[in-house]
KETI-46939 format. One record per residue (C-alpha): residue number from 1; residue in one letter; x, y, z. Coordinates in steps of 0.2 Angstrom, whole numbers. Each point is the difference from the previous one (the first is absolute). Layout:
BEGIN
     k   r       u       v       w
   NUM   a       X       Y       Z
...
! end
This chain:
BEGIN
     k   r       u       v       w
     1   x       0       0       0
     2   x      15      12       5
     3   x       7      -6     -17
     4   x     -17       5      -8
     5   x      -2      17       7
     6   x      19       6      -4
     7   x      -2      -4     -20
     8   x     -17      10       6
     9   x       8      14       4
    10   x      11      -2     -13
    11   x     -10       0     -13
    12   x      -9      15       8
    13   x      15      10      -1
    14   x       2      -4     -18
    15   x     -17       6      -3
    16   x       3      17       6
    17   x      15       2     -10
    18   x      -7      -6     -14
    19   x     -15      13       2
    20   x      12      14       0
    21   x       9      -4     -15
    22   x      -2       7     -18
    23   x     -16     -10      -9
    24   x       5      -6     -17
    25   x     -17     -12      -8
    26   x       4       5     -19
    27   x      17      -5      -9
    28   x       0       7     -19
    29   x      16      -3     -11
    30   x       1      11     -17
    31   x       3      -5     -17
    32   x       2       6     -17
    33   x      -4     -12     -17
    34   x      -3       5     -19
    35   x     -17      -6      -6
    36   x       4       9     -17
    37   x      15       6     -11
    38   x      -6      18       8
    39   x     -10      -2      15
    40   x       8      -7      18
    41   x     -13      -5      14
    42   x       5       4      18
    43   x      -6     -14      12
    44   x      -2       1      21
    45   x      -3     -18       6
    46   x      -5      -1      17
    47   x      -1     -12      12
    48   x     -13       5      16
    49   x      -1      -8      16
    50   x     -14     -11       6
    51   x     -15      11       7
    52   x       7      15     -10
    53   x      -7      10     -15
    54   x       3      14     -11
    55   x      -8       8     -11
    56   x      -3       1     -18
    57   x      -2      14     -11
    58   x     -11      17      -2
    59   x      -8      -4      13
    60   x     -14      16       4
    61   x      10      15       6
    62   x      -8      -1      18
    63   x       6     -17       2
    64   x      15      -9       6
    65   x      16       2      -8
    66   x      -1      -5     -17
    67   x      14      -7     -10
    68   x      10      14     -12
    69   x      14       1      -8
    70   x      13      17      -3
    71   x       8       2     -13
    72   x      15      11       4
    73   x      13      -1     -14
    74   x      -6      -6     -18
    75   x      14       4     -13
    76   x      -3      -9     -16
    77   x     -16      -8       7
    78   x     -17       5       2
    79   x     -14     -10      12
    80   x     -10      -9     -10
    81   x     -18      -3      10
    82   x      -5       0      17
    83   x       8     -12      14
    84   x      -6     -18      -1
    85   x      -1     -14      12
    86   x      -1     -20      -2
    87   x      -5      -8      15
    88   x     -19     -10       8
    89   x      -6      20       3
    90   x     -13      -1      14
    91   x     -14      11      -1
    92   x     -10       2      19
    93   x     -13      13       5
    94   x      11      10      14
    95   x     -12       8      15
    96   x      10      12       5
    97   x       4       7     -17
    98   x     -16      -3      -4
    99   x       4      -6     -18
   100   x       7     -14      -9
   101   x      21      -4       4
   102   x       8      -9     -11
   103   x      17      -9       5
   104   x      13     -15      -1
   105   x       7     -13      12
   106   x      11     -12      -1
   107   x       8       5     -16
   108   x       2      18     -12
   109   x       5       6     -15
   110   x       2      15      -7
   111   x       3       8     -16
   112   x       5      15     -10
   113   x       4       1     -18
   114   x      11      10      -9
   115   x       2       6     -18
   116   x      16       1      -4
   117   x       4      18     -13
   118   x      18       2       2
   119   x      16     -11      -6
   120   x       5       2      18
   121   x     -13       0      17
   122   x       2       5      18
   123   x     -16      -7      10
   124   x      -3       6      18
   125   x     -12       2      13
   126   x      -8     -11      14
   127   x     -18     -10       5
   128   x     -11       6      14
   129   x     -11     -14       8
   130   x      -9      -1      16
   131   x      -4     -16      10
   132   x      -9      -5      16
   133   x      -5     -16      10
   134   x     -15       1      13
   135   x      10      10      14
   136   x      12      12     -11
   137   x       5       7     -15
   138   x      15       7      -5
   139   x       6      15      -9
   140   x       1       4     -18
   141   x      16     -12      -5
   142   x      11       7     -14
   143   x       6     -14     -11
   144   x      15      11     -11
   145   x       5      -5     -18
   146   x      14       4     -13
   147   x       3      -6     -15
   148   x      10       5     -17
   149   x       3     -10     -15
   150   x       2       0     -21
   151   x     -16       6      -8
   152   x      -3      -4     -18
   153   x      13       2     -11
   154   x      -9      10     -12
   155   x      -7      12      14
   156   x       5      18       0
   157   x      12       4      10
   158   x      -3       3      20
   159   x      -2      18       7
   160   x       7       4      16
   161   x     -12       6      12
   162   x       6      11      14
   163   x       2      -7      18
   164   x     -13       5      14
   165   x       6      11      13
   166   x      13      -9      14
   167   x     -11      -7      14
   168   x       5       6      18
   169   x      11     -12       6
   170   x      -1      -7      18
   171   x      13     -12       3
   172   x     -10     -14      15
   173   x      12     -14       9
   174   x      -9     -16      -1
   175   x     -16       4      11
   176   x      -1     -21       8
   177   x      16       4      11
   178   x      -4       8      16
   179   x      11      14       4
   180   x       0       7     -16
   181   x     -10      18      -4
   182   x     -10       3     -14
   183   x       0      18      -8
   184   x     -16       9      -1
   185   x      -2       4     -19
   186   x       1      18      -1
   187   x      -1       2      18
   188   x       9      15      10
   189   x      11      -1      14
   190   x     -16       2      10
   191   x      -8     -13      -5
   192   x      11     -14      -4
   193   x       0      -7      14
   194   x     -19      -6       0
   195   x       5     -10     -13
   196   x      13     -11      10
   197   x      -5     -19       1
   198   x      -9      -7      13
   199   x       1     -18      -4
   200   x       6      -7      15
   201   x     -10      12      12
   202   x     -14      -6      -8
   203   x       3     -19      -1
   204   x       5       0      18
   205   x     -17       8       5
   206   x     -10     -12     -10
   207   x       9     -15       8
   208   x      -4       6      16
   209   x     -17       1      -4
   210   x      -1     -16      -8
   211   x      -4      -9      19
   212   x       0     -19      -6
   213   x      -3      -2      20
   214   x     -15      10       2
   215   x      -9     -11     -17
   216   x       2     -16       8
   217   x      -7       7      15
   218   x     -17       7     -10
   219   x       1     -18      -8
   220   x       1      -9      17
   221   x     -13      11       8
   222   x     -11      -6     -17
   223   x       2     -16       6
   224   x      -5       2      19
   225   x     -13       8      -4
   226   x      -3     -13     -11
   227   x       2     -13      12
   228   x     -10       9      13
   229   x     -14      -1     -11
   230   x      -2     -16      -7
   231   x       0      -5      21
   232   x     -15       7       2
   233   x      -9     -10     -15
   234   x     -11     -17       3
   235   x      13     -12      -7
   236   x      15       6      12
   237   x      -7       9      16
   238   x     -11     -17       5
   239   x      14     -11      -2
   240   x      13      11      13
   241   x      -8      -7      15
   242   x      -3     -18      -4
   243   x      19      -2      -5
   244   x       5      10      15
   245   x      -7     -10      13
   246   x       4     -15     -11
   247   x      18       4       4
   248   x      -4       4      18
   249   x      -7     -18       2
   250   x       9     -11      -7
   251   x      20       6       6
   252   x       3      -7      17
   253   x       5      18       7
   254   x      -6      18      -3
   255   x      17       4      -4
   256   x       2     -12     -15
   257   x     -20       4      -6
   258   x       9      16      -2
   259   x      16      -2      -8
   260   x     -14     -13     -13
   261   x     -11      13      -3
   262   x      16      13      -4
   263   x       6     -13     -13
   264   x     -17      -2      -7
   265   x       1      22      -2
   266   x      19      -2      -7
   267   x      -7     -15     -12
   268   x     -14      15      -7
   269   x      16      12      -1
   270   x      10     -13      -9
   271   x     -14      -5     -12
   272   x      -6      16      -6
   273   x      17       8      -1
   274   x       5     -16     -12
   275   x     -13       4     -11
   276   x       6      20       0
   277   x      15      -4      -6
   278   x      -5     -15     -12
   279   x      -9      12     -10
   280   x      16      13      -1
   281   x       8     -15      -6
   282   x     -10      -3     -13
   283   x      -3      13      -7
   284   x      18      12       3
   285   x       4      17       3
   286   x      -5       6     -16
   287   x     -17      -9      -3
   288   x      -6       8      19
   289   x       7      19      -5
   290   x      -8      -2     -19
   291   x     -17      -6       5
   292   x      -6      17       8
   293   x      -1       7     -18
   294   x      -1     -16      -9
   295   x     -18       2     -10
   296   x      -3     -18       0
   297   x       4      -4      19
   298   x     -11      14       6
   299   x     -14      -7     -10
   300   x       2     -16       9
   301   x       0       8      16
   302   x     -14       8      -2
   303   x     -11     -15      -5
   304   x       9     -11      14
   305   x      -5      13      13
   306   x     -20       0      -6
   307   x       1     -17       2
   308   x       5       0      18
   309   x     -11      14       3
   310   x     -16     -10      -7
   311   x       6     -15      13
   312   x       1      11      13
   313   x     -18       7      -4
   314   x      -6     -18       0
   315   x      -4      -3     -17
   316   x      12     -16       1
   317   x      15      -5      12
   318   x      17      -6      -4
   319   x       6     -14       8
   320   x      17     -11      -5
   321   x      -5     -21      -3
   322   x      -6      -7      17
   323   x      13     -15      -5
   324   x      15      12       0
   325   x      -6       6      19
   326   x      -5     -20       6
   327   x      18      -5      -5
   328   x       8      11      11
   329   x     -11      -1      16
   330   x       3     -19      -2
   331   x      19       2      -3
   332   x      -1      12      16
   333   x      -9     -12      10
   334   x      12     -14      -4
   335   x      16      11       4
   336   x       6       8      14
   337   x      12      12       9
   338   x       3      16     -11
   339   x      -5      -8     -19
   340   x     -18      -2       8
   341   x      -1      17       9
   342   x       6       8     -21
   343   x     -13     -13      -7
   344   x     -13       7      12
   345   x       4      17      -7
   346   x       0      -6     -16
   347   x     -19      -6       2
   348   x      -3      17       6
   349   x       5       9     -16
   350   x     -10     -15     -12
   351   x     -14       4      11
   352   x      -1      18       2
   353   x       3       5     -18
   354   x     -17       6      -4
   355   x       2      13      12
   356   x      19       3      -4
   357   x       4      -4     -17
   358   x      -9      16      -6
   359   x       8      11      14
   360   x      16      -6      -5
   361   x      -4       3     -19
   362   x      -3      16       4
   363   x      15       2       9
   364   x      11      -9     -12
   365   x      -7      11     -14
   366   x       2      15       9
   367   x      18      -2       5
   368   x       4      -9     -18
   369   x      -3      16      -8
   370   x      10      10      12
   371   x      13      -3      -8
   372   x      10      -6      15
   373   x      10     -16      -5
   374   x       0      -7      19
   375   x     -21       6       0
   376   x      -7     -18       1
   377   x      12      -7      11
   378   x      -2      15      13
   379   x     -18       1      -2
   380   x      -4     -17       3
   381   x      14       1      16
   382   x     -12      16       7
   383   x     -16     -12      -3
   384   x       5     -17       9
   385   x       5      10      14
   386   x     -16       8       2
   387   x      -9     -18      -3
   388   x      12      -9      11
   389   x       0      12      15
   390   x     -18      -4       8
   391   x       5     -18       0
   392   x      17       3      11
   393   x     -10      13      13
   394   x     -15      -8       4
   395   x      13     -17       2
   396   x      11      11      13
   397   x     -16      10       8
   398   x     -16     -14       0
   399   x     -10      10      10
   400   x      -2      13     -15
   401   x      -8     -12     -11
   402   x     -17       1      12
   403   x       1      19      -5
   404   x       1      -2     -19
   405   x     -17       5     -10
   406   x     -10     -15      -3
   407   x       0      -6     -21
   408   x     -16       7      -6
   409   x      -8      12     -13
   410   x      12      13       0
   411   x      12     -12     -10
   412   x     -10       2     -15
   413   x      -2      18       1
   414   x      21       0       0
   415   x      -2     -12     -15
   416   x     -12      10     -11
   417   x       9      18       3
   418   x      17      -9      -7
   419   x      -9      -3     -15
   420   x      -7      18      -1
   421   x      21       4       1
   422   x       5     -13     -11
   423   x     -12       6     -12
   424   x       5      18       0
   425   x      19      -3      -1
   426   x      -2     -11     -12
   427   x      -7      15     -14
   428   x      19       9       6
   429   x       9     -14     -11
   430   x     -16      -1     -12
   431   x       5      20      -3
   432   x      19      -4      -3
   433   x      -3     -12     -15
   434   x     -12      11      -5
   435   x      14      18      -2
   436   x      11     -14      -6
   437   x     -11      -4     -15
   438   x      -9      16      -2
   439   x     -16      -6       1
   440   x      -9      12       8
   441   x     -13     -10      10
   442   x       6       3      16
   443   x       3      21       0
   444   x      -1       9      19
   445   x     -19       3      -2
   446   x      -4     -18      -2
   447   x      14      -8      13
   448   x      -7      15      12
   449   x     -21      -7      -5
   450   x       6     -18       5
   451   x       9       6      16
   452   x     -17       8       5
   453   x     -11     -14      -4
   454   x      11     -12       9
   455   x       4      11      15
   456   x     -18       5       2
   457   x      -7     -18       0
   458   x      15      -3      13
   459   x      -9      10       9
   460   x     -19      -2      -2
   461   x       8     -20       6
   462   x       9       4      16
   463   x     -15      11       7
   464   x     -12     -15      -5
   465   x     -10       8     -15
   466   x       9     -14     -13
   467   x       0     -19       2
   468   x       9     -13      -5
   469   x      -5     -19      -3
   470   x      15      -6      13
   471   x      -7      12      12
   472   x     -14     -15       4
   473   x     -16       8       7
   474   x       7       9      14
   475   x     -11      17       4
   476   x       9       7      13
   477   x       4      17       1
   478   x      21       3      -7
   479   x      13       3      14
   480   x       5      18       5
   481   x      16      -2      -9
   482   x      -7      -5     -17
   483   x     -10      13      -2
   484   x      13      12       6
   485   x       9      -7     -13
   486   x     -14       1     -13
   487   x      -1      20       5
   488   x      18      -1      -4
   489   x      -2      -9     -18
   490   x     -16      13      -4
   491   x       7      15       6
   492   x      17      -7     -13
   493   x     -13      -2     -12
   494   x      -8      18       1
   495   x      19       7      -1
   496   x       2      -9     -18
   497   x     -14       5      -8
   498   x       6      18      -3
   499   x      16      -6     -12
   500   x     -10      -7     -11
   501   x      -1      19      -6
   502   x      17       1       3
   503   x       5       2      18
   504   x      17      -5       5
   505   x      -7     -12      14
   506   x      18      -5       4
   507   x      -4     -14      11
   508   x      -4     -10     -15
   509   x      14       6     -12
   510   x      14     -12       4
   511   x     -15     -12      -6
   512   x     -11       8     -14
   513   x       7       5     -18
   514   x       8      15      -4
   515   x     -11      16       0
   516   x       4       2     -20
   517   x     -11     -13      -4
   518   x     -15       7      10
   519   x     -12       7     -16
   520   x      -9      13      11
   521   x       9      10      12
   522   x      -6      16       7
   523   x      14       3      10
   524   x      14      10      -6
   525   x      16       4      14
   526   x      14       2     -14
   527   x      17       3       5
   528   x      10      11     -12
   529   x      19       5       1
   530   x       7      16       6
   531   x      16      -3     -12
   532   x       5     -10     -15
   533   x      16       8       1
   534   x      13     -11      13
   535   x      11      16       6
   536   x     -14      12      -2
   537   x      -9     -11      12
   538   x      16      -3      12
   539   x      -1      19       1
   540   x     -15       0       4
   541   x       1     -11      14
   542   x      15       6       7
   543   x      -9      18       2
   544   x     -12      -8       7
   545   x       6     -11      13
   546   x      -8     -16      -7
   547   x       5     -18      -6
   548   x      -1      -5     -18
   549   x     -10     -13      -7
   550   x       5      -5     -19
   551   x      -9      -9     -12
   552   x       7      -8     -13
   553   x     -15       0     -13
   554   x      -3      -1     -19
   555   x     -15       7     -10
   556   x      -4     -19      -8
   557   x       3      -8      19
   558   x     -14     -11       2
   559   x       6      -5      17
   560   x       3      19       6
   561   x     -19       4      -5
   562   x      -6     -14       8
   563   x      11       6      18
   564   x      -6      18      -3
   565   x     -19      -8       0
   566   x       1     -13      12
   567   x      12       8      15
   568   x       2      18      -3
   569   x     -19       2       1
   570   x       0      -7      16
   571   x      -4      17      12
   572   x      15      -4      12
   573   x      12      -3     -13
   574   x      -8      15     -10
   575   x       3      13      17
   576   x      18      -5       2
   577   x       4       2     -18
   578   x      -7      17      -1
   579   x       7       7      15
   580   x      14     -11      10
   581   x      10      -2     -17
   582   x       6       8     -16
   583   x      -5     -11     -12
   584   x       9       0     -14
   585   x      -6     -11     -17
   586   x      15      -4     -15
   587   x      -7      -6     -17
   588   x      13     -12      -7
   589   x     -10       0     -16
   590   x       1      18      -1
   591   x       2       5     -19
   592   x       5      18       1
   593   x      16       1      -4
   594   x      13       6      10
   595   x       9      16      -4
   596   x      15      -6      -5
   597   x       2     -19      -3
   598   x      12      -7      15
   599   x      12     -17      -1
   600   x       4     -11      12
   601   x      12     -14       4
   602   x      -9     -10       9
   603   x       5     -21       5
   604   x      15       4     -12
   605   x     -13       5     -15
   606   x      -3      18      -7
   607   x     -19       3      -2
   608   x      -7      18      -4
   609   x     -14       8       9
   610   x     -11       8     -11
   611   x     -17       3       8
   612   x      -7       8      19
   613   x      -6     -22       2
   614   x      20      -7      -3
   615   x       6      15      12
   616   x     -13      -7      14
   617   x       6     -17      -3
   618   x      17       0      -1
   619   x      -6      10      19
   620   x      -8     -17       6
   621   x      14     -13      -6
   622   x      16      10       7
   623   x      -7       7      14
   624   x     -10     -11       7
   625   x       6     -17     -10
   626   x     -18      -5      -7
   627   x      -9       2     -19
   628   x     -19      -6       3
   629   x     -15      10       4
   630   x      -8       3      10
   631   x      16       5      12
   632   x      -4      10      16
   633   x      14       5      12
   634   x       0      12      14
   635   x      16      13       2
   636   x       5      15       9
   637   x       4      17      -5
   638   x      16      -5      -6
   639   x      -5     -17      -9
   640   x       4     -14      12
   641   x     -15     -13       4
   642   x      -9       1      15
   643   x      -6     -18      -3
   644   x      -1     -13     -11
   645   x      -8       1     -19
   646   x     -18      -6      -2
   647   x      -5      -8     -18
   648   x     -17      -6      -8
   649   x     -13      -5      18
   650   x     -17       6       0
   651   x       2      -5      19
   652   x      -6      19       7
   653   x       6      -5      18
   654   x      19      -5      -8
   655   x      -1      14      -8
   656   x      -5      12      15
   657   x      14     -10      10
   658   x      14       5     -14
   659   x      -7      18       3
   660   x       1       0      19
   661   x      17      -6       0
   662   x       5      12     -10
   663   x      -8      13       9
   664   x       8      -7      16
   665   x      17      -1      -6
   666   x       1      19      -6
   667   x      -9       8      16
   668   x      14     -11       8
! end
C-alpha cells in the first residue's frame, strides 16, 4: 500500500508539471511539389492529437479561428485559388456560436497553389490555424514557409520586388529554462520587468495546491458516509445484532467473543478494500482518470444508476444466486478459527447486496470519475469501515445493543429516498455524454425541470403525501425528521425553480450543464474588462492599489465563452471582479496588427510577431510558461503570481477559491 501511494504521489507530481507545460495537440510539416511544368502546390500535413480539432476554412467571420494562409513574398509566382483542405471535414451545429463549425481530427491537410510567371520564384509566408479540445484552445499557430525554385524556361524573366521593412528585433534566451528573462517587445525600462518569467513561481504554487491528501480524504469520507448508510438499510441493520450475540455465545470468554467479533469487522475491512483495489487493477490509472469525460462510460453510468434507483423504489430487487451465498455459509460452518469468522463476513456481503451493491455503485461511479487513480481502493477502505464498526462496538459494549432502534418502517423510507438520489445523480453523467456529443437533449432548463420534479416528489414522499408499493399499508403519520427533511427537499425545490429563467442557483452548478446551453435566460450580470492592454492595465492597478487578474482569451474561444457564461455570472464572482481586481482580458487572436512587426528568438527559433493576438501570446508562453486558453493567473503590481493559474472549470466555488487566495495573498 506504501508502495502504491508513493507511485501515487508520484504520478501526482507529474501531473502538475505536466499542466504547466507548453500544449502542443497539432504537428504540421511543410512541403513543396510541382503538379505542372508552371504551377508548384504547397502542402501542410498535420498530424492532431486524440480529442483535438482544428478547424477548416472560411469559416463565418464571428466564428472560431478559421484556417488562412499569408502570402508574404511571391516573386515569379502568383496564388492561384483560395486555400484548400483534404481531410474527413466534420460539419456540427456549435451552441455557443450558434451556427454550423466545421473542423478536422485526427488528420489535415492543407493546400495552396501557386502559378508560377517567372523563370526564377521566391515563395513566402505562413498558415494560421486554430484548434481546441473540450477544455482549451490554443492560439492562432503560425506554420512559416519558404520556397524558391526554376520556373519555366520559357517564362519571362523574374522581377525583384523590394524587401518589407526590417522587423524589430528582440533577441529572447530560450524561455523553458528558469532563470532566464524574457524582454518585453518594445517595452521601456519601466515596464520590462512585468514581463519577467514566472514559471517556477507559478508551478510551485500550483503544486502546493494540488493536496493529493485532502482527495483521498473527500473520497474516504464518500465511503463512510457510504457505509453509514447502507447500515441503516433492511438487509444489513437486522443482521448486526444476531451476529453479535452469536459471537458473544458461542466464545467461552467475553474477551475472546470480542477479539471474534473484531475479526469478523477486520474480515468486512479486508473484503471490501479487495474489491477497491481489484477494480483499480483492472481497469489502470488511465481507464479511471479517462472515464470522467469518456461519452460512452458516462452513458453507462447513467443507466446503471436508474437501475439501482428503480430497485431501491421497489420495482424489483437485486439479489446475487442463493447457491453462491449457501456455499459459503456451509464452507463457514464446516471451518473454524479465523477462515470461518472471513467466511461469515463473506456471507454477510452475498447477503446484503441488495442493499449495498447500489450504494457501492454509486460510490464506485462517483470516485471512478474523480479521476483519482487510488479512488476505488480508498473509497471502498472509508465504506467497510463504516459497515464494519457497529459490529466491533456493540461486541465490546453489549449493553448498547438494548438501545439500538428496533428494524422497522423507517428502513424503507431510507431505501426509497436513495433511489430519489440515485436517480437525480444519475442525469449529471446523462448531461456529460450529452455536451460530449452535442445533442442538445439535456440543456440547463431541462436538467433544472428533472431536478424539480424529482426533488419535489422527494418531498411530497418524506412528509407522507406520496406512496410507494414497498411502503406496505402502513398509515401512520411520518416521523418528525422526515418531514423536516421533506421541508428541506421542498424548500430546495422552490429555490430551483427560478433558474429555469436563468438564475445562477449555484448550489446546483457543479451538477447542471453550463448556463450557455440554457435557451431562455432573463438574467443578464455580464462582466466586461477594464483593459485589453497588459501594461495599461498594470498601471492601472498599481495606482490603484489592487491585484491583477489576467485572462488569457481569444475571440473564437469556445471554452472562454462558456467560463464568461457559466462562472463569471455568478454574483460573487461578478462583485469581486468588478471591484477587488483589475481585470485585465488579452485576445491572442487579435488581428490588428502591431505597429511595427517584432522578432523573436524563442526555444532557439526566430518567429516574427505581427499582430496585438501574437504579442499577447508570446506574453502567456514566456512569462507564465503555458499556450492554452482559457489561462487565468493572479499577480501583483509588479507581475509576480499571487497564486496558482486556473484553466477551463465551470466549478463557481473553485473558481471563487482561486480568487480568495489571491485576494489573501496580496492583502498579506
Amino acid at each position: 500500500m506504501k508502495k502504491q501511494i508513493f507511485i501515487t504521489m508520484l504520478l501526482a507530481v507529474i501531473a502538475i508539471a505536466a499542466s504547466a507545460q507548453m500544449q502542443d495537440p497539432v504537428h504540421f510539416s511543410v512541403s513543396q511539389k510541382k503538379v505542372a511544368p508552371d504551377e508548384i502546390e504547397v502542402t501542410f500535413s498535420g498530424k492532431i492529437d486524440a480529442g483535438w480539432h482544428v478547424y477548416s476554412t472560411a469559416l463565418p467571420a464571428d466564428g472560431p479561428i478559421s484556417a488562412t494562409i499569408t502570402t508574404e513574398k511571391n516573386e515569379g509566382a502568383a496564388p492561384k485559388g483560395s486555400l484548400g483542405h483534404r481531410g474527413k471535414e466534420i460539419n456540427q451545429y456549435d451552441n455557443m456560436f450558434g451556427m454550423n463549425l466545421r473542423f478536422f481530427e485526427n488528420s489535415v491537410t492543407f493546400y495552396q497553389r501557386y502559378k508560377l510567371t517567372g523563370k526564377t520564384y521566391h515563395v513566402k509566408g505562413y498558415l494560421e490555424y486554430g484548434s481546441c479540445n473540450d477544455e482549451m484552445c490554443m492560439p492562432p499557430t503560425q506554420v512559416e514557409f519558404d520556397f524558391k525554385g526554376e520556373g519555366p524556361a520559357d517564362a519571362p524573366a523574374t522581377e525583384e520586388k523590394k524587401e518589407l521593412p526590417a522587423a524589430d528585433t528582440v533577441a529572447v534566451a530560450d524561455t523553458t529554462k528558469a532563470d532566464t528573462a524574457a524582454v518585453a517587445p518594445q517595452a521601456t525600462a519601466d515596464t520590462t520587468g512585468l514581463w519577467t518569467p514566472v514559471i517556477d513561481e507559478l508551478r510551485a504554487f500550483d503544486g502546493a495546491q494540488s493536496n493529493t491528501d485532502h482527495s483521498w480524504v473527500y473520497i474516504f469520507f464518500m465511503g463512510f458516509v457510504g457505509g453509514l448508510v447502507a447500515l441503516f438499510t433492511p438487509c444489513v441493520w437486522p443482521i448486526i445484532p444476531m451476529t453479535v450475540s452469536f459471537f458473544l455465545k458461542r466464545a467461552k470468554d467475553k474477551k475472546k467473543g470480542i477479539r471474534d467479533a473484531m475479526t469478523y469487522g477486520v474480515s468486512i475491512i479486508v473484503i471490501y478494500l479487495a474489491l477497491g483495489l481489484a477494480i483499480t487493477a483492472i481497469f489502470g490509472a488511465s481507464s479511471l482518470n479517462a472515464l470522467a469525460t469518456n461519452a460512452v462510460f458516462n452513458i453507462f453510468f447513467f443507466l446503471l444508476l436508474v437501475v439501482f434507483a428503480l430497485s431501491f423504489f421497489g420495482w424489483f430487487e437485486l439479489t446475487l444466486p442463493s447457491s453462491w451465498t449457501n456455499k459459503v455459509d456451509n464452507k463457514a460452518s464446516s471451518t473454524s478459527g479465523l477462515l470461518s469468522i472471513f467466511l461469515m463476513a463473506f456471507t454477510l456481503t452475498l447477503v446484503s447486496f441488495s442493499c449495498t451493491g447500489p450504494i457501492i455503485g454509486f460510490l464506485l461511479v462517483e470516485v471512478s470519475t474523480s479521476g483519482s487513480i487510488t479512488g476505488p481502493a480508498i473509497g471502498m477502505l472509508g465504506f467497510a469501515v463504516a459497515l464494519a464498526l457497529p459490529f466491533t462496538l456493540f461486541a465490546m459494549f453489549p449493553t448498547w445493543l438494548k438501545q439500538a432502534p428496533k428494524s422497522g418502517s423507517w428502513m424503507n423510507i431510507i431505501k426509497v429516498t436513495l433511489g430519489f438520489i440515485e436517480l437525480a445523480f444519475a442525469l449529471k453523467f446523462f448531461s456529460v455524454a450529452d455536451l460530449a456529443y452535442g445533442w442538445g437533449l439535456l440543456d440547463r432548463e431541462v436538467f433544472l425541470s428533472l431536478w424539480i420534479v424529482i426533488f419535489g416528489l422527494l418531498g411530497l414522499y418524506l412528509i407522507g403525501k406520496l406512496k410507494f408499493r414497498s411502503d406496505g399499508d402502513d398509515n401512520r403519520a411520518m416521523p418528525v425528521p422526515c418531514i423536516v427533511l421533506g421541508m428541506l427537499s421542498l424548500a430546495f425545490t422552490v429555490y430551483m425553480i427560478p433558474g429555469l429563467w436563468g438564475a445562477p442557483c449555484k448550489a446546483v452548478s457543479a451538477f447542471a450543464p453550463p448556463m450557455n446551453t440554457q435557451d431562455f435566460n432573463l438574467y443578464n450580470n455580464e462582466v466586461h474588462p477594464r483593459f485589453k492592454d497588459y501594461e495599461q492595465g498594470m498601471a492601472a492597478a498599481k495606482a490603484e492599489g489592487k491585484p491583477v487578474l489576467i485572462d488569457f482569451t481569444g475571440f473564437g474561444c469556445v471554452n472562454c465563452r462558456k467560463m464568461e457564461a457559466a462562472v463569471w455570472t455568478d454574483p460573487q464572482v461578478a462583485d469581486k471582479l468588478n471591484n477587488d481586481f483589475v481585470l485585465i482580458s488579452l485576445y491572442v487572436d487579435d488581428k490588428q496588427p502591431l505597429d511595427h512587426p517584432i522578432e523573436i528568438v524563442e526555444n532557439g527559433k526566430k518567429r516574427t510577431l505581427r499582430t496585438i493576438g501574437d504579442k499577447w501570446s508570446y506574453l502567456q508562453r514566456s512569462k507564465f510558461g503555458a499556450n492554452a486558453q482559457p489561462f487565468y493567473v493572479i499577480i501583483d503590481n509588479e507581475g509576480k503570481p499571487l497564486t496558482g493559474s486556473y484553466s477551463y472549470d465551470e466549478d463557481i466555488s473553485h473558481y471563487l477559491e482561486f480568487m480568495n487566495k489571491g485576494l489573501e495573498n496580496y492583502r498579506k
